[in-house]
C-alpha positions in Angstrom: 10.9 15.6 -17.0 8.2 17.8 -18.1 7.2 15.6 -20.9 5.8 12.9 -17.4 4.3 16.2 -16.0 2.6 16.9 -19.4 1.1 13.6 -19.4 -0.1 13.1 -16.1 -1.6 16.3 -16.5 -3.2 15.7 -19.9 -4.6 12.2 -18.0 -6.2 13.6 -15.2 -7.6 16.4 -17.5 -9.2 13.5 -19.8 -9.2 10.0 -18.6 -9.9 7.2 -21.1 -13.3 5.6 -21.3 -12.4 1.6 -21.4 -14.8 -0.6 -22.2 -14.4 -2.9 -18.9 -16.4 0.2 -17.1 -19.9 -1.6 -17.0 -18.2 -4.8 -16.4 -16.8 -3.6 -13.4 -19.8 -1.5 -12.3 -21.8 -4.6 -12.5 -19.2 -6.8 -10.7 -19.1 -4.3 -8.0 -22.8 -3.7 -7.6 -23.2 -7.8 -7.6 -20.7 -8.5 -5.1 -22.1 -5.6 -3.1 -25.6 -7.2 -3.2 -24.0 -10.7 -1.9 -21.9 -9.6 1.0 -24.8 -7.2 2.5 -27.5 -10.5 1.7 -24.8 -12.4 3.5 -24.1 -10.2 6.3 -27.9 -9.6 6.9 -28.1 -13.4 6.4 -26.3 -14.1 9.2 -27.3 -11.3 11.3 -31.3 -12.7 11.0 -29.5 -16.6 12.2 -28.0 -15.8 15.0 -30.8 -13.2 15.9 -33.2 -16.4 16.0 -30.5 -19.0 17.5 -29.9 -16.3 20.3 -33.4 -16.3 21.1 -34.2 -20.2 20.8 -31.1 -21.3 23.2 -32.2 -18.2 25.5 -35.9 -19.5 26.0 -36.5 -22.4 28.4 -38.6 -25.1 26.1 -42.1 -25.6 27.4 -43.1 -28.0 29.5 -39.8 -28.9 30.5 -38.2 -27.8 34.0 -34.5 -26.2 33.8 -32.4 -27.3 36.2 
């Protein structure tokens, strides 16, 4: 039992440096990038179809 203790201990002490790290710093930063493009993306759309369908057209009378 103290053998697991001993090795969670010496893990957390040192972890391992793989060599997926950059990979997955990249990935992470990409799809970071994406979703906040999309999400401002689709903020800016509907910001401008709100105020298109809310305007009356000119020249023509709402009734």
């Amino acid at each position: 039992m103290e053998t697991i203790f001993d090795d969670i201990a010496n893990a957390l002490r040192e972890p391992r440096q793989d060599a997926w790290r950059p990979v997955r710093a990249f990935a992470l930063d990409l799809a970071d990038k994406l979703f906040l493009g999309l999400a401002m993306g689709l903020g800016v759309l509907a910001s401008e179809w709100r105020s298109r369908v809310s305007r009356p057209r000119s020249g023509k009378t709402m009734r």
